[in-house]
mmCIF file as gemmi writes it, N, C-alpha and C atoms, coordinates in Angstrom:
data_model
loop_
_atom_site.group_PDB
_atom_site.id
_atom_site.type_symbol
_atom_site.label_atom_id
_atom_site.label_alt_id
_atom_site.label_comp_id
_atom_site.label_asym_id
_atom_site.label_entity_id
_atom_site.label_seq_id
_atom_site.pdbx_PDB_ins_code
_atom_site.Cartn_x
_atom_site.Cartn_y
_atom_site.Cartn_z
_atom_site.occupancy
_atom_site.B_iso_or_equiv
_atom_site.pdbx_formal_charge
_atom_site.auth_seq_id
_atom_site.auth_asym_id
_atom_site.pdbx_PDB_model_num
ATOM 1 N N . UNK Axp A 1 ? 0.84 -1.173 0 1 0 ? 1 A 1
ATOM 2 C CA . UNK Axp A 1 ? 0 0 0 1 0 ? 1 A 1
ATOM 3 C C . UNK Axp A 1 ? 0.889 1.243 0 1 0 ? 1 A 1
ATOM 4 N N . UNK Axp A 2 ? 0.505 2.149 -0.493 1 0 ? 2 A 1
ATOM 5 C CA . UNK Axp A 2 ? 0.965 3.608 -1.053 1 0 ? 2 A 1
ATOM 6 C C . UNK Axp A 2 ? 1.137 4.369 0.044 1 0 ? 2 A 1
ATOM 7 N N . UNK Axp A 3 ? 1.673 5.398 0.627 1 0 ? 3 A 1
ATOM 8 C CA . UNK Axp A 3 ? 0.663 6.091 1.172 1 0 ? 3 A 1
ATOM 9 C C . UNK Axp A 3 ? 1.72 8.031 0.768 1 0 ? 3 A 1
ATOM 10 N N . UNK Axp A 4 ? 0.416 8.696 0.646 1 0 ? 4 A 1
ATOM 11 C CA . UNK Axp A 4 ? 1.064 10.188 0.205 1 0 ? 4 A 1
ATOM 12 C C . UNK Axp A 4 ? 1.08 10.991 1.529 1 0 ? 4 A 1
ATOM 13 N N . UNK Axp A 5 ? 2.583 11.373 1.959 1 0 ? 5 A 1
ATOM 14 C CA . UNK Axp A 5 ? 2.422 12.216 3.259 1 0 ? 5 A 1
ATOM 15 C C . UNK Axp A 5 ? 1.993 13.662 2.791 1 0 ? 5 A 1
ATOM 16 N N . UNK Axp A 6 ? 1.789 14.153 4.108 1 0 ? 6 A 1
ATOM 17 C CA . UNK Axp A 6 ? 0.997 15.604 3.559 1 0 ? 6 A 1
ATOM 18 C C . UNK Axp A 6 ? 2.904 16.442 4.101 1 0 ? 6 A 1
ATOM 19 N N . UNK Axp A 7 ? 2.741 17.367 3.435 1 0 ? 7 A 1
ATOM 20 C CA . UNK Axp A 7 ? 3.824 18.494 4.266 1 0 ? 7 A 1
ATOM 21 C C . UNK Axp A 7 ? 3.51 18.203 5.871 1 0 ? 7 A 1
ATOM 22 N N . UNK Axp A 8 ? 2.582 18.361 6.531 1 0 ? 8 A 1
ATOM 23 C CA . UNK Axp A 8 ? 2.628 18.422 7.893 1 0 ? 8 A 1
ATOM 24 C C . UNK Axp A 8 ? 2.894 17.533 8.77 1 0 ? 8 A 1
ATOM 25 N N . UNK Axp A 9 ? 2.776 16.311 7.822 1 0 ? 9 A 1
ATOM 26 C CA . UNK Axp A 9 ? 2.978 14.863 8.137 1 0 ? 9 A 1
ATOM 27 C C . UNK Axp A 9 ? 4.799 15.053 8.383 1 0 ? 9 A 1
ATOM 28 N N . UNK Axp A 10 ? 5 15.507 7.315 1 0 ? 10 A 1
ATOM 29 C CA . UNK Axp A 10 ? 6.766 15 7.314 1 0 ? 10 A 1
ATOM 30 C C . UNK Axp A 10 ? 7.278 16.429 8.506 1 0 ? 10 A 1
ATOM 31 N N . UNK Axp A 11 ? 6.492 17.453 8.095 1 0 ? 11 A 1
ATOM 32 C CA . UNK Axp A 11 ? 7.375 18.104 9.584 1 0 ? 11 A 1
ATOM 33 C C . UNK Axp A 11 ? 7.229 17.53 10.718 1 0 ? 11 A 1
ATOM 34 N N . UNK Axp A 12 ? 6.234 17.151 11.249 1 0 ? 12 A 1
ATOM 35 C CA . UNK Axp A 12 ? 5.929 16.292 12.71 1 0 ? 12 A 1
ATOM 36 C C . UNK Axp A 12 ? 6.431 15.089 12.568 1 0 ? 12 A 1
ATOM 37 N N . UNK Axp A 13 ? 6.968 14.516 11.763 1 0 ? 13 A 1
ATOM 38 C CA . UNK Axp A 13 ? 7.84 13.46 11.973 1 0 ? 13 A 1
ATOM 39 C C . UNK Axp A 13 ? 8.997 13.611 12.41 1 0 ? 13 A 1
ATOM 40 N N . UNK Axp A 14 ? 9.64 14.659 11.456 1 0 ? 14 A 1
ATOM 41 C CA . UNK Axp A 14 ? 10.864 15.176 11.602 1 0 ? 14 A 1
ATOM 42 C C . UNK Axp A 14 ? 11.251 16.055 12.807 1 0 ? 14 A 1
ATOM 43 N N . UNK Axp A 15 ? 10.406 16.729 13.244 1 0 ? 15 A 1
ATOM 44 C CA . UNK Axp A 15 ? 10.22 17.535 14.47 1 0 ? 15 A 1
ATOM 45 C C . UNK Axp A 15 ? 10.023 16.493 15.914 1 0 ? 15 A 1
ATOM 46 N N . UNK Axp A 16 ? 9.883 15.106 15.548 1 0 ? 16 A 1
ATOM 47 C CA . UNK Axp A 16 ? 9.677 14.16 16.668 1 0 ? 16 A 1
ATOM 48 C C . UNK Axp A 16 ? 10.93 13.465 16.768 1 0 ? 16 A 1
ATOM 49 N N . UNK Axp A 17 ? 11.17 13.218 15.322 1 0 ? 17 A 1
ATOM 50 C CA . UNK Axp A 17 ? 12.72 11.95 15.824 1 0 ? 17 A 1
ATOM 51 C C . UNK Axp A 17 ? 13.617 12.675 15.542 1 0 ? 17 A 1
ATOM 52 N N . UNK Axp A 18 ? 14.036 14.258 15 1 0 ? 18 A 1
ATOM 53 C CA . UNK Axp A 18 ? 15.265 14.831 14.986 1 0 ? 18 A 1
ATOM 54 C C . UNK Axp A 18 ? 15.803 15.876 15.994 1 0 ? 18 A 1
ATOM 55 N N . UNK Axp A 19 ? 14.415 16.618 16.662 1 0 ? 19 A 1
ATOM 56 C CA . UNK Axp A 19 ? 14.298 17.139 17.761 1 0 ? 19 A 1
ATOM 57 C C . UNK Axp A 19 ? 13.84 17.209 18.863 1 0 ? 19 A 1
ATOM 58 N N . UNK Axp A 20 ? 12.676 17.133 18.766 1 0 ? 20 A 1
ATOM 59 C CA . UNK Axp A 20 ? 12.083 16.928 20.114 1 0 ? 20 A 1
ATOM 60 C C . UNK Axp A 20 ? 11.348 15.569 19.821 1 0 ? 20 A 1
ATOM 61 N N . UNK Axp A 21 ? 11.245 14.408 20.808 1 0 ? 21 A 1
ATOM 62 C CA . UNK Axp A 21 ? 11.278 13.614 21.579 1 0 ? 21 A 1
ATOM 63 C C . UNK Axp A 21 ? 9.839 13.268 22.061 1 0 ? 21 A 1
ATOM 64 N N . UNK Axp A 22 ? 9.267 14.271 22.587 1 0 ? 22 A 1
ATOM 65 C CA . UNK Axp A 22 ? 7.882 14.21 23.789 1 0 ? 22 A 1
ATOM 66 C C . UNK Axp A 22 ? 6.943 15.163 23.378 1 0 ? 22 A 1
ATOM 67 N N . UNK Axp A 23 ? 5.553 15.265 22.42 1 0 ? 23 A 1
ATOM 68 C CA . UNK Axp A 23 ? 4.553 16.482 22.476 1 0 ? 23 A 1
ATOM 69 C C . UNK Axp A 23 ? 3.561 16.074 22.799 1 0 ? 23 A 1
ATOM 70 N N . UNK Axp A 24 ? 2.454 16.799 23.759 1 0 ? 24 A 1
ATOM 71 C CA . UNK Axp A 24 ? 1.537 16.707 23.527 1 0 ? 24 A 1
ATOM 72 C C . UNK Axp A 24 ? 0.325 16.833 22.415 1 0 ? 24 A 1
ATOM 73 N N . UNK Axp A 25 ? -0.961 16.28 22.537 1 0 ? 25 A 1
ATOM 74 C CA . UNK Axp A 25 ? -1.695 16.253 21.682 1 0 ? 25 A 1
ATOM 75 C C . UNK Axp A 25 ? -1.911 17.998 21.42 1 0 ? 25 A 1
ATOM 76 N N . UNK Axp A 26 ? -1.921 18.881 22.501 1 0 ? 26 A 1
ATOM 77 C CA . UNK Axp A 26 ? -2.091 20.339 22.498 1 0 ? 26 A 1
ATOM 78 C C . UNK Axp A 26 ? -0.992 21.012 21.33 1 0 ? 26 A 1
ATOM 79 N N . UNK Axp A 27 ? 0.113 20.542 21.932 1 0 ? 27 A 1
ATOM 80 C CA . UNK Axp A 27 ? 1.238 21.024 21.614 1 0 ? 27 A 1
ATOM 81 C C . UNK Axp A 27 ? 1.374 20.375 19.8 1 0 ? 27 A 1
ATOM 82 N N . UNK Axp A 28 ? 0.681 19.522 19.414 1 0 ? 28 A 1
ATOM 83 C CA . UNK Axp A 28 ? 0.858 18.898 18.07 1 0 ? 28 A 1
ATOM 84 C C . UNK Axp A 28 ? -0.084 20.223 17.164 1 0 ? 28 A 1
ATOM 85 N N . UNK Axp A 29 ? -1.406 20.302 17.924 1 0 ? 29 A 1
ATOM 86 C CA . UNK Axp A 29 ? -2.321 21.061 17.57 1 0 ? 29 A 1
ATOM 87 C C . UNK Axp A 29 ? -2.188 22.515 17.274 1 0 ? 29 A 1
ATOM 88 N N . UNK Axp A 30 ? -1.212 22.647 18.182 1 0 ? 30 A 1
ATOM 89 C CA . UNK Axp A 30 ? -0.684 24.51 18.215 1 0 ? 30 A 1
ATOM 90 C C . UNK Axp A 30 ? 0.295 24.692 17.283 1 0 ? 30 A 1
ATOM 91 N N . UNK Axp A 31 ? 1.067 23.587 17.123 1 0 ? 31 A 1
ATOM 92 C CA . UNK Axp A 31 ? 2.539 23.431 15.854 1 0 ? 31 A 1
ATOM 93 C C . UNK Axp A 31 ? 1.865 23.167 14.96 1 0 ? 31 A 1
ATOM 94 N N . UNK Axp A 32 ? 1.19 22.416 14.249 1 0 ? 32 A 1
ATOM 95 C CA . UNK Axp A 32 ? 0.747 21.611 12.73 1 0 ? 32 A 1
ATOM 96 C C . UNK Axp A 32 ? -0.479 21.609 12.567 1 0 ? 32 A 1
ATOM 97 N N . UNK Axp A 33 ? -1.257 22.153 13.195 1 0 ? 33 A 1
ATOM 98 C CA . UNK Axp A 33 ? -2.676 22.472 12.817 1 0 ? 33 A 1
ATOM 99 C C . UNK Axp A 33 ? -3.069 23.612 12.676 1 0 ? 33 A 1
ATOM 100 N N . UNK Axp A 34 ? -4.35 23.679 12.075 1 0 ? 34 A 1
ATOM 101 C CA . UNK Axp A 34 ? -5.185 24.682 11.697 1 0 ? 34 A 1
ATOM 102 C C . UNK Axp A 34 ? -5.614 25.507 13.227 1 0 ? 34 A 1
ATOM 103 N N . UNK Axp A 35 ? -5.757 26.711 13.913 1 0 ? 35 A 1
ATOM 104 C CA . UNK Axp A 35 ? -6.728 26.53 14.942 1 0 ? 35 A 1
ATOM 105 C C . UNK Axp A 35 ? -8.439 26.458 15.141 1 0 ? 35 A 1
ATOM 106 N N . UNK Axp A 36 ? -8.468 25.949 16.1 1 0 ? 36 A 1
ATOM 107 C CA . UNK Axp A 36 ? -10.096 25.621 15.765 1 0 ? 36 A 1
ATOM 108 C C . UNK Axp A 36 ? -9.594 23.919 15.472 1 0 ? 36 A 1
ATOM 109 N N . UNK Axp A 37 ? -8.916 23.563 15.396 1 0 ? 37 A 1
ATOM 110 C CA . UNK Axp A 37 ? -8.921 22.015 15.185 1 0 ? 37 A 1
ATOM 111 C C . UNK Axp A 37 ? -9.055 21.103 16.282 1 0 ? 37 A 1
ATOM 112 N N . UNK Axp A 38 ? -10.008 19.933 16.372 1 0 ? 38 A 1
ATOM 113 C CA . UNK Axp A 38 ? -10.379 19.531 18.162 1 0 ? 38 A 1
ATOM 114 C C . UNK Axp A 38 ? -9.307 18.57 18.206 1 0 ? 38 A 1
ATOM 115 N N . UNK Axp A 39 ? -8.71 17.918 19.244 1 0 ? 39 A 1
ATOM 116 C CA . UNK Axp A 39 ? -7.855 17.539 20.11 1 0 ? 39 A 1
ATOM 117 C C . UNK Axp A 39 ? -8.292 15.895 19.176 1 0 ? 39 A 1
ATOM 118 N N . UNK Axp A 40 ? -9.236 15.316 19.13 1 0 ? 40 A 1
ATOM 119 C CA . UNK Axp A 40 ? -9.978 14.467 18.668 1 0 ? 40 A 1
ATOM 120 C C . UNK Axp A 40 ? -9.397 14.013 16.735 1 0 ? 40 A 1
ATOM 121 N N . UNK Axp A 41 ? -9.247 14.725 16.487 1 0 ? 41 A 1
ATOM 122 C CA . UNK Axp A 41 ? -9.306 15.16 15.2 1 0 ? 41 A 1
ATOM 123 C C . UNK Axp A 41 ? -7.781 14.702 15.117 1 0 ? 41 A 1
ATOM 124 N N . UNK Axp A 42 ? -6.827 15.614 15.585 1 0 ? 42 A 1
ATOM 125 C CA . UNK Axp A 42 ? -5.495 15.18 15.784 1 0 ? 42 A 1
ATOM 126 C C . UNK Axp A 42 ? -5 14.226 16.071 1 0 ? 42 A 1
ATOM 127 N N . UNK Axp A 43 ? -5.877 13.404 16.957 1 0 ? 43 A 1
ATOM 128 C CA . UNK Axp A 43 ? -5.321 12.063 17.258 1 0 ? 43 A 1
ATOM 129 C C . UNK Axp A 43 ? -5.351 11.346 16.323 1 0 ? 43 A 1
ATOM 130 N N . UNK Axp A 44 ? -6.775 11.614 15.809 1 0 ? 44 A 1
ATOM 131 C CA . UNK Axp A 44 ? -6.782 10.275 14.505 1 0 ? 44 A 1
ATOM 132 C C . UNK Axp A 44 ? -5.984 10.198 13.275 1 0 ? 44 A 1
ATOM 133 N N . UNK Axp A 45 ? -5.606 11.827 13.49 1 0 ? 45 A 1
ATOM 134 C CA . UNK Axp A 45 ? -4.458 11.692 12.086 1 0 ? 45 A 1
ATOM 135 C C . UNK Axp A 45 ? -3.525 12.031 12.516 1 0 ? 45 A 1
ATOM 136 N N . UNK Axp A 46 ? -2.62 11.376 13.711 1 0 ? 46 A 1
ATOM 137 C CA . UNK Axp A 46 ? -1.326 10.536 14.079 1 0 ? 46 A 1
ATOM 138 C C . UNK Axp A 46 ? -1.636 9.449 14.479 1 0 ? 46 A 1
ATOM 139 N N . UNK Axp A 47 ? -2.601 8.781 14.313 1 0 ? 47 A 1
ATOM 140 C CA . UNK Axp A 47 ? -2.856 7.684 13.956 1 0 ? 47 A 1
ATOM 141 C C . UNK Axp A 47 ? -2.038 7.015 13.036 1 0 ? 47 A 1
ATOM 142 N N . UNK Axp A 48 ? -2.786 7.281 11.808 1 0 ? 48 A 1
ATOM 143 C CA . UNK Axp A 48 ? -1.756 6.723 10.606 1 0 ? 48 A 1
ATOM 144 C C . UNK Axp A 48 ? -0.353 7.095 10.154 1 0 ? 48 A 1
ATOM 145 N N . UNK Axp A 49 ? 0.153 7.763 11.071 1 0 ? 49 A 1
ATOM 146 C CA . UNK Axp A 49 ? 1.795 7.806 11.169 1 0 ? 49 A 1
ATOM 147 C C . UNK Axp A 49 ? 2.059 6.877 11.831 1 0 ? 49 A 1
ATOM 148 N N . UNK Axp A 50 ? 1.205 6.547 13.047 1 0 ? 50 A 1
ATOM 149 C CA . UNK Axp A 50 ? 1.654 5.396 14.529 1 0 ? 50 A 1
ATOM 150 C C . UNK Axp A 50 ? 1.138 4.259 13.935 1 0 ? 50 A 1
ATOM 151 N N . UNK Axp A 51 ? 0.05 4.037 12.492 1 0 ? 51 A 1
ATOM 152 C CA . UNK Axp A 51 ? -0.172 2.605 12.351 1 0 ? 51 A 1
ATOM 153 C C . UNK Axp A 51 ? 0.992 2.612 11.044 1 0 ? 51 A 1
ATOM 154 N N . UNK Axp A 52 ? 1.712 3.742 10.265 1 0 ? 52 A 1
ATOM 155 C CA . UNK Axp A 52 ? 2.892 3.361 9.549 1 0 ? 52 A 1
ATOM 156 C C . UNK Axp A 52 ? 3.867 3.335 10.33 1 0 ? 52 A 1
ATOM 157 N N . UNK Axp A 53 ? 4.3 2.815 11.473 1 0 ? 53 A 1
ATOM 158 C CA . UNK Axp A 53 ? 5.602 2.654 12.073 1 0 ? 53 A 1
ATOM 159 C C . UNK Axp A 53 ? 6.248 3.8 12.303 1 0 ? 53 A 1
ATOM 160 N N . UNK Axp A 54 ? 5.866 5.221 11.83 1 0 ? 54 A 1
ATOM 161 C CA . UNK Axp A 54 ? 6.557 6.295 12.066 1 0 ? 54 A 1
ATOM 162 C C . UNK Axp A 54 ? 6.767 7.103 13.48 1 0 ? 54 A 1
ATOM 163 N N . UNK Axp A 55 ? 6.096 6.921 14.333 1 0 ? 55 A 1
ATOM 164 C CA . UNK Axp A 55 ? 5.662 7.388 15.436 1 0 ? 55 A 1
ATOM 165 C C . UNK Axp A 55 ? 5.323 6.167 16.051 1 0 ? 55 A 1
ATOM 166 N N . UNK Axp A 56 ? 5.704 5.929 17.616 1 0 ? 56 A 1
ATOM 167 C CA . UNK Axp A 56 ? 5.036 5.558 18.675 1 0 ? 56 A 1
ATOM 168 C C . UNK Axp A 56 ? 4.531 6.529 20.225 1 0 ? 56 A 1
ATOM 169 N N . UNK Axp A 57 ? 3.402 5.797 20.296 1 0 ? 57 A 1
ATOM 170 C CA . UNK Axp A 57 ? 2.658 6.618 21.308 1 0 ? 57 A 1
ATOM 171 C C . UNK Axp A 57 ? 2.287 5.788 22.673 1 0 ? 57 A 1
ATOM 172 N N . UNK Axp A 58 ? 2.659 6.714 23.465 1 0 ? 58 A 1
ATOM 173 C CA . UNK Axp A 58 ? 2.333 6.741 24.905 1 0 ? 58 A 1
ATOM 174 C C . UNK Axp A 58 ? 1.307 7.492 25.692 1 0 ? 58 A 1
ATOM 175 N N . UNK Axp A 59 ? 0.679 7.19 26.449 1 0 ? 59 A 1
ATOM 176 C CA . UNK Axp A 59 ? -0.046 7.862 27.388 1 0 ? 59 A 1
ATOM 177 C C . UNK Axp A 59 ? 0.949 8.014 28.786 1 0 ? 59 A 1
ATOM 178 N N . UNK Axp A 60 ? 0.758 9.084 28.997 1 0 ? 60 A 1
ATOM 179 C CA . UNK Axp A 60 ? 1.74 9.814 30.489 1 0 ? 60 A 1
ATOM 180 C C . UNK Axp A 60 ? 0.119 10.581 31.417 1 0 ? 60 A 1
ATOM 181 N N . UNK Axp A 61 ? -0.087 10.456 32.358 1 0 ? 61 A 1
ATOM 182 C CA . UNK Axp A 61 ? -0.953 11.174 33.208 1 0 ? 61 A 1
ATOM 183 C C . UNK Axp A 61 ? -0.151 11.575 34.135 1 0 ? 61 A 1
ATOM 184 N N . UNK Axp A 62 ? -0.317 12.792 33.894 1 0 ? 62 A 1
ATOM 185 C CA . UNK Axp A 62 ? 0.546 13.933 34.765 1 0 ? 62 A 1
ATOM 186 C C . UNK Axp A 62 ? -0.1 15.204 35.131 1 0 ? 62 A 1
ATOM 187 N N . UNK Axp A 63 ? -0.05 15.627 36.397 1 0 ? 63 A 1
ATOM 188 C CA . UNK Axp A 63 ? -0.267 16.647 37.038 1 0 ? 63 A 1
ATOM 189 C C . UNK Axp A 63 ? 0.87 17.693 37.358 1 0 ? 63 A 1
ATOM 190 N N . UNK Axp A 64 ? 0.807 18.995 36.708 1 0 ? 64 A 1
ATOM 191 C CA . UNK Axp A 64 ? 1.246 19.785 36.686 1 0 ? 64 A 1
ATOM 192 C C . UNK Axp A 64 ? 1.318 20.599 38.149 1 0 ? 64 A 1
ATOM 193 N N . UNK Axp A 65 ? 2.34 21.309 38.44 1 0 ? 65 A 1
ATOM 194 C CA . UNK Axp A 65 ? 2.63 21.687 39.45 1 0 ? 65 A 1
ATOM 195 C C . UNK Axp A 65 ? 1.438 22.799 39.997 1 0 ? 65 A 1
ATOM 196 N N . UNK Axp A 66 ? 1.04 23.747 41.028 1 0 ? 66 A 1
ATOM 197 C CA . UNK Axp A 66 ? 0.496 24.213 41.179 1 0 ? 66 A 1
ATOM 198 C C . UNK Axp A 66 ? 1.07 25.663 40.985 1 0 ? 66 A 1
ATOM 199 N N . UNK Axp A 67 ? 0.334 26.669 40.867 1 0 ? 67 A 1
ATOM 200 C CA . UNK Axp A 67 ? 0.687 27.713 40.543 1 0 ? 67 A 1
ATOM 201 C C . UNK Axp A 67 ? 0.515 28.89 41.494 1 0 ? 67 A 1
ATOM 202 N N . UNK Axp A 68 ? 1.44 29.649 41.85 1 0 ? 68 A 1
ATOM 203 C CA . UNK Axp A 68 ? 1.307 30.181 43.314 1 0 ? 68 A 1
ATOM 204 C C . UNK Axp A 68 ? -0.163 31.132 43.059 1 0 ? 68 A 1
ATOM 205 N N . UNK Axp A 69 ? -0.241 31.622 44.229 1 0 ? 69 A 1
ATOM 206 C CA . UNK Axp A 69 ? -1.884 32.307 44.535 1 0 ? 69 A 1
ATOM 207 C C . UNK Axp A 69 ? -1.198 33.566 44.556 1 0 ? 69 A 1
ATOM 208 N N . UNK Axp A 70 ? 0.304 34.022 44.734 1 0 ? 70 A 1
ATOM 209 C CA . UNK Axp A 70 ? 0.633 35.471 45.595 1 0 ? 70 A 1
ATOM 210 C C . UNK Axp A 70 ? 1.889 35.645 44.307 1 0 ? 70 A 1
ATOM 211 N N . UNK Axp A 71 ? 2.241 36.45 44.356 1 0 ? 71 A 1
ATOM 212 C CA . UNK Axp A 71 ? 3.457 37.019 43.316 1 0 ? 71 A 1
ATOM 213 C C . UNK Axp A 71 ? 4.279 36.569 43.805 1 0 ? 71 A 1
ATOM 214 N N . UNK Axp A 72 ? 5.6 36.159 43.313 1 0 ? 72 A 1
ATOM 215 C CA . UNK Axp A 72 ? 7.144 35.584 44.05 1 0 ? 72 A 1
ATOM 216 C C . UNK Axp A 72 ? 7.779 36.674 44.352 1 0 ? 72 A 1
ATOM 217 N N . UNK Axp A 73 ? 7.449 37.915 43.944 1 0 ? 73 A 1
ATOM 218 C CA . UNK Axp A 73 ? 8.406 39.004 44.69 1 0 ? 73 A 1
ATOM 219 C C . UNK Axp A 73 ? 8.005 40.32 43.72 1 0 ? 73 A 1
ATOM 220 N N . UNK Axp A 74 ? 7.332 41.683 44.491 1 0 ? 74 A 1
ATOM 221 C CA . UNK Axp A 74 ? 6.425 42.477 44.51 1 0 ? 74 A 1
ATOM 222 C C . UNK Axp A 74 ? 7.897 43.568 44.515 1 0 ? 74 A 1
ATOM 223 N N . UNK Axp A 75 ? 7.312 44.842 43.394 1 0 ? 75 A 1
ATOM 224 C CA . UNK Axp A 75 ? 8.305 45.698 42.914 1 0 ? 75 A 1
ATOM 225 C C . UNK Axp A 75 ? 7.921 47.375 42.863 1 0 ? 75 A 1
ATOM 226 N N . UNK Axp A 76 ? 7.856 48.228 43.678 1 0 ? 76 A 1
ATOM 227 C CA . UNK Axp A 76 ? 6.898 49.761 42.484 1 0 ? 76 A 1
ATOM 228 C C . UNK Axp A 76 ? 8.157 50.479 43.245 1 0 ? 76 A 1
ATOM 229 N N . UNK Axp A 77 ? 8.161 51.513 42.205 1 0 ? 77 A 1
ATOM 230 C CA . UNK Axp A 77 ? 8.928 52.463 41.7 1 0 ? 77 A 1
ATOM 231 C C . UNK Axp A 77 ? 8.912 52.85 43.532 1 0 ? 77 A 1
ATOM 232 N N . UNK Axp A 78 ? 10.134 53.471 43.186 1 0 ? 78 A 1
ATOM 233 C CA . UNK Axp A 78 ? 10.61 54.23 44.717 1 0 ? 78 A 1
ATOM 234 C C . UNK Axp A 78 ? 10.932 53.012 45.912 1 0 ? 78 A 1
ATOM 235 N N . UNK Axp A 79 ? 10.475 52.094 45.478 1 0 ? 79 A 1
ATOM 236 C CA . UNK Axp A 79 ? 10.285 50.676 46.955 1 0 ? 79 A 1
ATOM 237 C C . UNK Axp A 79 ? 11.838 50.34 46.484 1 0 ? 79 A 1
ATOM 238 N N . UNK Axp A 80 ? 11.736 49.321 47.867 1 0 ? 80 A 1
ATOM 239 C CA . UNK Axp A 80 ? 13.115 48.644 47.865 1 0 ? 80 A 1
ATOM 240 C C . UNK Axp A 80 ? 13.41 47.868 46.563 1 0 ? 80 A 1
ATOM 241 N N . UNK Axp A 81 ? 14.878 47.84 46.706 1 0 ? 81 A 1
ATOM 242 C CA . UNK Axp A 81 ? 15.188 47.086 45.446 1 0 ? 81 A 1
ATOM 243 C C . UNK Axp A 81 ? 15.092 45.676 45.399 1 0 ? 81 A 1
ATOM 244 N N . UNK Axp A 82 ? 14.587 45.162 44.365 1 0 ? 82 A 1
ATOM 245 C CA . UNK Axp A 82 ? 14.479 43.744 44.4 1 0 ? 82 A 1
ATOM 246 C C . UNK Axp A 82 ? 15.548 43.245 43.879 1 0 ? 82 A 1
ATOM 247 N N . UNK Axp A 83 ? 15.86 42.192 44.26 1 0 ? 83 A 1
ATOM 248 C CA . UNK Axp A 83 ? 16.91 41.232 43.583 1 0 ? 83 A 1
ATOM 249 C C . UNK Axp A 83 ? 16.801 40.469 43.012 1 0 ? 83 A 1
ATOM 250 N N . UNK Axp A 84 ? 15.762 40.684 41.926 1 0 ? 84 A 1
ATOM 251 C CA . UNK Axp A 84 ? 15.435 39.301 40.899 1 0 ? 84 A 1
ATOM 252 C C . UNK Axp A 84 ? 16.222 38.341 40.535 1 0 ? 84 A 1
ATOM 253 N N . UNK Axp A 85 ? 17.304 38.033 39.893 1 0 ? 85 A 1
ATOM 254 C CA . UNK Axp A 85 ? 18.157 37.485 40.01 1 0 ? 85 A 1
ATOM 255 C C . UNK Axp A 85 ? 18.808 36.324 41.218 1 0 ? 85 A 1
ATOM 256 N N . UNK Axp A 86 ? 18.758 36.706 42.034 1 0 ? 86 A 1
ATOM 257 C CA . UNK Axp A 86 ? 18.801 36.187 43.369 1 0 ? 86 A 1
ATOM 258 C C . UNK Axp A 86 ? 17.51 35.329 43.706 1 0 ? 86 A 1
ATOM 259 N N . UNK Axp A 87 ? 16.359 35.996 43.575 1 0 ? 87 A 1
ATOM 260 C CA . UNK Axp A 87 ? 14.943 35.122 43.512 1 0 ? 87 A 1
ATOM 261 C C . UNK Axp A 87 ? 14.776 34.456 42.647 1 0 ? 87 A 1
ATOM 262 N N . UNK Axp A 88 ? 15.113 34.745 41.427 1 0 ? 88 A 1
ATOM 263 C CA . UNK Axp A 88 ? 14.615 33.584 40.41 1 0 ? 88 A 1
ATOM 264 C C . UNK Axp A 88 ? 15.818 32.299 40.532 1 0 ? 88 A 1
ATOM 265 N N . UNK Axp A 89 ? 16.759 32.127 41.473 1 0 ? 89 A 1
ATOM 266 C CA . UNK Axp A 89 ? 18.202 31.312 41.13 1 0 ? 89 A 1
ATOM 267 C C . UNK Axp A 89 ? 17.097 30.825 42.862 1 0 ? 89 A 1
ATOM 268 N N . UNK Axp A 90 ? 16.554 31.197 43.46 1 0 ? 90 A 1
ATOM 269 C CA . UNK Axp A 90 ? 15.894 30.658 44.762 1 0 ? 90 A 1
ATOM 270 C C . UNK Axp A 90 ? 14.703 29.611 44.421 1 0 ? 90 A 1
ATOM 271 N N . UNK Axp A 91 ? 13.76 30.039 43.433 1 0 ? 91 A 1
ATOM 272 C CA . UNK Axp A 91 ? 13.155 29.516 42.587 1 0 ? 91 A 1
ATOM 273 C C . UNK Axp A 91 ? 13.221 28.408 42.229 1 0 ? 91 A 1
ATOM 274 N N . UNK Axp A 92 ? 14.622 28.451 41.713 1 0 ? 92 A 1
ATOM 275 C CA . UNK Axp A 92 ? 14.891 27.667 40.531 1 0 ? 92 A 1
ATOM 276 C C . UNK Axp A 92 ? 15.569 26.267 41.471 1 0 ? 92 A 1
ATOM 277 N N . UNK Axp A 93 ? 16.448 26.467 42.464 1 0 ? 93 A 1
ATOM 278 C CA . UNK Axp A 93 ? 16.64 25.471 42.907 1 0 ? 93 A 1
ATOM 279 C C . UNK Axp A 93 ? 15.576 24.58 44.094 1 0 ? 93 A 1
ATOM 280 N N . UNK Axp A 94 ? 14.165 25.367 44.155 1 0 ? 94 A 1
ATOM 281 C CA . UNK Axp A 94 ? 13.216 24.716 44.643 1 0 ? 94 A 1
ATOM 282 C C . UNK Axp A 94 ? 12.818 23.805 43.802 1 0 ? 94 A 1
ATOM 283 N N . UNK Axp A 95 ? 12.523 23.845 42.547 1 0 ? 95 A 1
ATOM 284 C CA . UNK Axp A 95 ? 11.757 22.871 41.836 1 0 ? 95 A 1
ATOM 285 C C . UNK Axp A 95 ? 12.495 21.574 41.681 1 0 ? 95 A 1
């Protein structure tokens, strides 16, 4: 059997095994689709990349971290100086 890739076909291939590794179905949708295209829609056509051997797929259920309620560090003109730098390297070795 034949099969004719579309242009979008061969970038998301190429964009999977030459660079990145891991996308979501969102993230397929926001790169190689139209918007307005449902989540639904996308799956089924990486489908037939994943039933031509081109792609394999996983399911991951993952919960994303929570997102603070308060600002990490509050700034207005005339106030003390912040040390962003210093906070975001505080940040950074929390996660």
């Amino acid at each position: 059997m034949t099969h004719h890739w579309t242009r979008r076909e061969f970038a998301l291939v190429a964009a999977l095994t030459g660079r990145v590794r891991v996308l979501s179905l969102a993230q397929i949708r926001a790169g190689w689709f139209s918007p307005g295209t449902r989540l639904r829609q996308v799956g089924r056509d990486l489908e037939r990349l994943i039933a031509a051997g081109l792609l394999q797929s996983t399911t991951w259920r993952v919960q994303p971290p929570p997102i603070a309620a308060v600002p990490l560090a509050v700034w207005r003109p005339g106030g003390f100086q912040c040390l962003f730098q210093l906070r975001a390297a505080q940040f950074q070795t929390d996660v």
